[in-house]
C-alpha positions in Angstrom: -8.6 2.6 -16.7 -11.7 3.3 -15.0 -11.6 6.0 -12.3 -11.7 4.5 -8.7 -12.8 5.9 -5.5 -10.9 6.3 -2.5 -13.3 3.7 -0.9 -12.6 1.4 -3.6 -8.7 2.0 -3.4 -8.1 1.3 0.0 -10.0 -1.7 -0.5 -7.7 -2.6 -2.9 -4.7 -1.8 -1.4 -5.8 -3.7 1.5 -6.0 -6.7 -0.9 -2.7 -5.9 -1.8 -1.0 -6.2 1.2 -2.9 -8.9 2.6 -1.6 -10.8 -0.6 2.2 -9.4 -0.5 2.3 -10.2 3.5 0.6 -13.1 3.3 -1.1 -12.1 6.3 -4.7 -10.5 6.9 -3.4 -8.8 10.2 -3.6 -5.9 7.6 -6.8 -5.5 7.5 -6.9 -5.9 11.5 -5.0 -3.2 12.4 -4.2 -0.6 10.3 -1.5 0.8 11.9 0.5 -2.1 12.0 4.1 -1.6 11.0 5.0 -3.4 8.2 8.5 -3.4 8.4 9.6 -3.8 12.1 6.7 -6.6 11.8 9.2 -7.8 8.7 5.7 -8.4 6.8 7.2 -6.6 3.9 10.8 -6.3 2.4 12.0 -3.8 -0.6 11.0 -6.3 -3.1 7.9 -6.3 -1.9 7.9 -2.9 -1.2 8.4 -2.5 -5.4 5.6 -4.8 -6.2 3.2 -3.0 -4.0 4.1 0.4 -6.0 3.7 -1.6 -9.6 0.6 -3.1 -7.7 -1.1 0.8 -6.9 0.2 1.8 -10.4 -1.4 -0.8 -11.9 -4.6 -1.3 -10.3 -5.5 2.3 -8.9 -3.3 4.4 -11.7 -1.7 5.9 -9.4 2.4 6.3 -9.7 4.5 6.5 -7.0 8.0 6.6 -7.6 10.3 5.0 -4.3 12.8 7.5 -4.5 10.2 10.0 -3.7 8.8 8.6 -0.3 10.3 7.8 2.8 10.3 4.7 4.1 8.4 6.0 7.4 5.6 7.4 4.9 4.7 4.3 4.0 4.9 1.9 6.6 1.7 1.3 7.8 -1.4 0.2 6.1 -3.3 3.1 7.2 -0.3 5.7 5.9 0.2 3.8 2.2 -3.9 4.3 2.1 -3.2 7.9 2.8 -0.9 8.4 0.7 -2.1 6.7 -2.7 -5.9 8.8 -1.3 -3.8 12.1 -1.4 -2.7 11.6 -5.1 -5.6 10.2 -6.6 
């Protein structure tokens, strides 16, 4: 897997949640919260981790994060940035 950039990633993950919330409101405003919003649900919570995992190599296990880590667009960009 190619190494990405951290511009590069949170385009991605952008494209990500746009496509797992079905709405572009992500990439409006960042600090939207995705689950009092109910844009995104554990399931979709899951796919998002395969998604970053997948697409940016980097693994984040759901056990390991809070719920309040990871639930804005701008945090989740944060957080995948801080591990890369």
């Amino acid at each position: 897997m190619a190494k990405v950039s951290k511009e590069k990633a949170k385009e991605l993950i952008l494209d990500m949640l746009e496509d797992i919330c079905g709405d572009d409101i992500v990439r409006e405003n960042l600090d939207i919260n995705l689950l009092e919003e109910d844009l995104i649900d554990s399931l979709d919570y899951v796919t998002l981790l395969m998604d970053v995992e997948d697409q940016i190599g980097v693994v984040l296990a759901p056990s390991e994060l809070k719920r309040e880590e990871m639930d804005t667009p701008n945090k989740i960009i944060s957080v995948v940035q801080s591990r890369m």
